[in-house]
N, C-alpha and C positions, 0 to 999 in steps of 0.2 A: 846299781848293778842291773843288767840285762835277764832276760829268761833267754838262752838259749838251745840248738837243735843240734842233731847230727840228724840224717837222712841216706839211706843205706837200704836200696832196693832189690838190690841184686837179680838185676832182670835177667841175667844165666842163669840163675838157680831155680830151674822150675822142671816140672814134671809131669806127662801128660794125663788133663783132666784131673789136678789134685790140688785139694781143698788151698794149702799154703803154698798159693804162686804167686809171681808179681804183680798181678793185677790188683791184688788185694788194696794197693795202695793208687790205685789210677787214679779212684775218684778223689782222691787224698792228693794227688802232687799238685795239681796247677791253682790249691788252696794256700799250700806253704809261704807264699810270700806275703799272706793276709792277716798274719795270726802276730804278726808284733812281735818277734824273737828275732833273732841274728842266729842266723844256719853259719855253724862250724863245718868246714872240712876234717871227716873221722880220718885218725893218723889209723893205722893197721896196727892191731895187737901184736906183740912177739909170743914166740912159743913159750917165753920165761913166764909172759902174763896169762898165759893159759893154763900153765902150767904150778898157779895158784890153786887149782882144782882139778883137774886131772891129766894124769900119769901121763910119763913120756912116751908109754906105748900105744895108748888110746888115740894123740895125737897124730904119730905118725901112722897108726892102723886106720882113721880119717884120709891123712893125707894120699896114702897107698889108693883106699879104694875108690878115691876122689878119681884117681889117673885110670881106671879104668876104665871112666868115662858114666853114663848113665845106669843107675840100679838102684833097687828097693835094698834097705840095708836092716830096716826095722820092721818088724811088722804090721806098725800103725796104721797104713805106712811110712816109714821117715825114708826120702830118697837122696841122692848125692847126683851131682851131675860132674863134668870135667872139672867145673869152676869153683865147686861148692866148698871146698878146703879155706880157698882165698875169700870166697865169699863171708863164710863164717870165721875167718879170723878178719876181715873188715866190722862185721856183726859186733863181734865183741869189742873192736878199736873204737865205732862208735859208742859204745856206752862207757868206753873209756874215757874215751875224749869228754865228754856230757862232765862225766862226776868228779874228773880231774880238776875241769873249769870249776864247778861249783865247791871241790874243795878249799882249790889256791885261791878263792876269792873274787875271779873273773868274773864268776858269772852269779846269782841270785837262785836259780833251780835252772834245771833242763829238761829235755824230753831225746829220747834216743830212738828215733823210727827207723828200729831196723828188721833186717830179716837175712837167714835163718832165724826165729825164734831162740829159746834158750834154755824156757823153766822146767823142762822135760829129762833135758841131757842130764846123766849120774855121773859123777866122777870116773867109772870105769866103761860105760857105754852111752852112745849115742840114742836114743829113740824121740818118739812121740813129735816130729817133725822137726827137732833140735838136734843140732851137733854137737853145741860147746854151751855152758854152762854161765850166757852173759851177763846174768847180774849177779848171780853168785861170784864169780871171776872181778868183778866189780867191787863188790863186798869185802871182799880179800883183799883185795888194791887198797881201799881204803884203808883197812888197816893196819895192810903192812907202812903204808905210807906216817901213820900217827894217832889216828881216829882212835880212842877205848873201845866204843862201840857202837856199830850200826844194826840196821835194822830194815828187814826186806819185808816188805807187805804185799801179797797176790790178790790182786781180785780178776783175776782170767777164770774163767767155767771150769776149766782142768785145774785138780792138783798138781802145786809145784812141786812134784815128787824129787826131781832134779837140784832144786834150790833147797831141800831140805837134806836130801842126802847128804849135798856139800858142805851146808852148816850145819850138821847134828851133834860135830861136839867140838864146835867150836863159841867156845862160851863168849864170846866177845860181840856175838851177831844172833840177834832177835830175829823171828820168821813168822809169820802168821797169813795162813793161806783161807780164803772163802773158796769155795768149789761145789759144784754139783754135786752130790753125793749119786753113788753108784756110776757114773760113766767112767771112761778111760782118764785118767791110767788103773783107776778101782783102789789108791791108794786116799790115805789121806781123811786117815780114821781119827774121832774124837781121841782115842785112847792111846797116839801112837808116843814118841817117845818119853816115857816115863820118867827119865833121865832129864827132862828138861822142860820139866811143868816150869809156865809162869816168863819163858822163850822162846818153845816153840809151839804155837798154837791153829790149832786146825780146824776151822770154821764150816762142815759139812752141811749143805744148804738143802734145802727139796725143792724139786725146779718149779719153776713160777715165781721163785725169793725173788723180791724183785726194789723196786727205787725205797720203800718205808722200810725192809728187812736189809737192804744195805745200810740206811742211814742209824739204823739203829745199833746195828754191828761197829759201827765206825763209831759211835758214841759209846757203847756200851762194852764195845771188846777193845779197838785198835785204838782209842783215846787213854784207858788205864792202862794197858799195857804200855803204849808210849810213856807215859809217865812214870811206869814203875822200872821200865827197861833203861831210861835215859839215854836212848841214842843219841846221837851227834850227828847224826846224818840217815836221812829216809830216803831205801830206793823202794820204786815202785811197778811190780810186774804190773801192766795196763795189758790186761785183755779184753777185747769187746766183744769177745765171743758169749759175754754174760749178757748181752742185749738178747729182749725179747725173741724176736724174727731169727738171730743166728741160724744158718743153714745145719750147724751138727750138732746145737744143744739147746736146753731148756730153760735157761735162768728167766728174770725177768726186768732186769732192767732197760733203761730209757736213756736217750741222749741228757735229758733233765737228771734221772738218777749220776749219768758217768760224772757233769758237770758236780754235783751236791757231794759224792763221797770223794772227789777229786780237792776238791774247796775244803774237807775237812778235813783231808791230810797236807793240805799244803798251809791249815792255819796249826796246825797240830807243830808240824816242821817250825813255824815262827816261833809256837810257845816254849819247843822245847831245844831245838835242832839249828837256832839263829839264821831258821828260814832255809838252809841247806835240804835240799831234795832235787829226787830225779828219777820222772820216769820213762822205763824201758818198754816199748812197744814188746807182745806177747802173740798171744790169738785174736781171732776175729775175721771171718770169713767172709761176711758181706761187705762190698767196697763201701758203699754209701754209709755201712753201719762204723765203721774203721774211720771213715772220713768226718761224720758227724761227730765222735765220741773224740775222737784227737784237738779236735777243732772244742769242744767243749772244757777239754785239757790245758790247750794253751789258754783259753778264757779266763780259769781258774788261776792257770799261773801268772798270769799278768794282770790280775787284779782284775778283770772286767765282768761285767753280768753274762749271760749266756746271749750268744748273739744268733744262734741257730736251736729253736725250740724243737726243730724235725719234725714236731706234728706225731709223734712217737713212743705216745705213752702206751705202758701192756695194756692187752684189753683185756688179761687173765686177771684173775683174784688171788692174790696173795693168801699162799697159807699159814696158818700160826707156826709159830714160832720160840712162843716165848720156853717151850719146855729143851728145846735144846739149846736157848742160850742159857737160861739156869744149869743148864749141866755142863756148860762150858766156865760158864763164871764160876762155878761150886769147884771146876776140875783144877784151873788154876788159880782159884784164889782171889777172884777179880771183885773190889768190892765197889759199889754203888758210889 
């Protein structure tokens, strides 16, 4: 079986001078045909599959202000243009298409490079440069479909605020987000729901965390938990808004880190998951940084070494660490 792509740019949906525009994938498209996968054509979500996660009103209150043509709708700012309704339910059609393949057996894992983003959106509102809620939405689908249970892992700079809303009590779906601590959205506290030690878990980082404090997380947090959680299938918010340089935040990883914590969920997914995985483009602002980290992505998925070193390592010093992973492992339980 194949790794395959969808690819979902949505060069309408932009807005002027603002961080999440097409461009972000320039340096990324005339890459695509390099990376050893077979690009699917994304089929367009229905309002039924949106409506996995949020309400019939928030849909059509999207599609409403979609028709009024260009506006600030959030205060992030998340903006909407004419297009952006059909844009974002393409958005979520490709990560449909991506995990549907990899359910029915077509495909071996995928990658869904899409835009609008997603991890942001709550079941009742749109923000943080998202509309629709596409791997949560996702998540759902799978199990409505048959799955016991999946399991969504963030490592974008921003809390999935959005992806966790959507799963918070739904016991059938694992979540575990890394994220800056203190930037937007400000959510995404060690201590949040209490109701769901040991599912849902919240990895708050201090920025400079960077490629040795990711690979350790992945060993130490997203390796037990996948084992203790026993998904059937791994989606993957992919931000590379966690690279060093990113224009709006502080993490510290490296194209070398995206490649290493990317390889260790996609051997995670063999051990536990019969190799089923997929992941969902997120954040990341710099084209070059988006371009390099994707490209690092399919590497992993397709079994190869890293063919693009980038030259890219932080030249910041990673801080310690160990006292908030011990308070995470002590919070849910996670034992060595």
């Amino acid at each position: 079986m194949s790794t395959i792509f969808t690819f979902v740019p949505s060069s309408k949906h932009e807005y002027p001078d603002h961080p999440e525009r097409p461009g972000r994938l320039d340096v990324l498209e005339p890459m695509l045909g390099a990376f050893g996968a077979e690009q699917l054509k994304p089929i367009r979500a229905t309002e039924e599959d949106v409506a996995r996660v949020h309400p019939a009103g928030l849909i059509r209150g999207i599609e409403e202000v979609c028709k009024q043509g260009s506006g600030i709708i959030d205060h992030a700012p998340t903006f909407v243009t004419s297009t952006s309704y059909e844009d974002a339910m393409l958005a979520v059609g490709g990560v449909l298409t991506c995990t549907r393949a990899v359910l029915n057996g077509e495909a071996q894992n995928a990658f869904a490079i899409v835009r609008p983003p997603g991890h942001h959106a709550e079941p009742d509102r749109a923000m943080g440069f998202c509309l629709f809620s596409n791997i949560a939405i996702a998540a759902q689908d799978l199990l409505a479909k048959g799955l016991q249970r999946v399991m969504v892992i963030d490592y974008d700079a921003h809390h999935g605020n959005g992806t966790q809303a959507a799963l918070l009590h739904e016991e059938r779906a694992g979540f575990i987000s890394t994220h800056q601590w203190g930037i937007y959205p400000g959510t995404g506290w060690l201590e949040d729901a209490p109701h769901a030690k040991n599912r849902l878990v919240n990895v708050p980082l201090p920025a400079r965390a960077g490629d040795e404090t990711f690979s350790r997380v992945a060993d130490d947090i997203f390796k037990p938990m996948v084992e203790s959680f026993k998904p059937e299938m791994l989606l993957i918010s992919a931000g590379f808004d966690s690279h060093w340089n990113d224009p709006l935040t502080s993490l510290g990883l490296s194209t070398r880190g995206f490649y290493t914590v990317s390889k260790k969920l996609i051997e995670l997914a063999g051990e536990y998951c019969h190799g089923r995985i997929a992941f969902v483009l997120e954040g990341g602002y710099d084209p070059h940084n988006v371009a390099n980290g994707v490209a690092a992505v399919f590497d992993a998925l397709t079994s190869r070494p890293l063919g693009n070193e980038a030259d890219d390592l932080s030249p910041f010093k990673e801080p310690d660490f160990d006292a908030r992973l011990n308070d995470i492992r002590k919070r849910h339980g996670i034992h060595s």
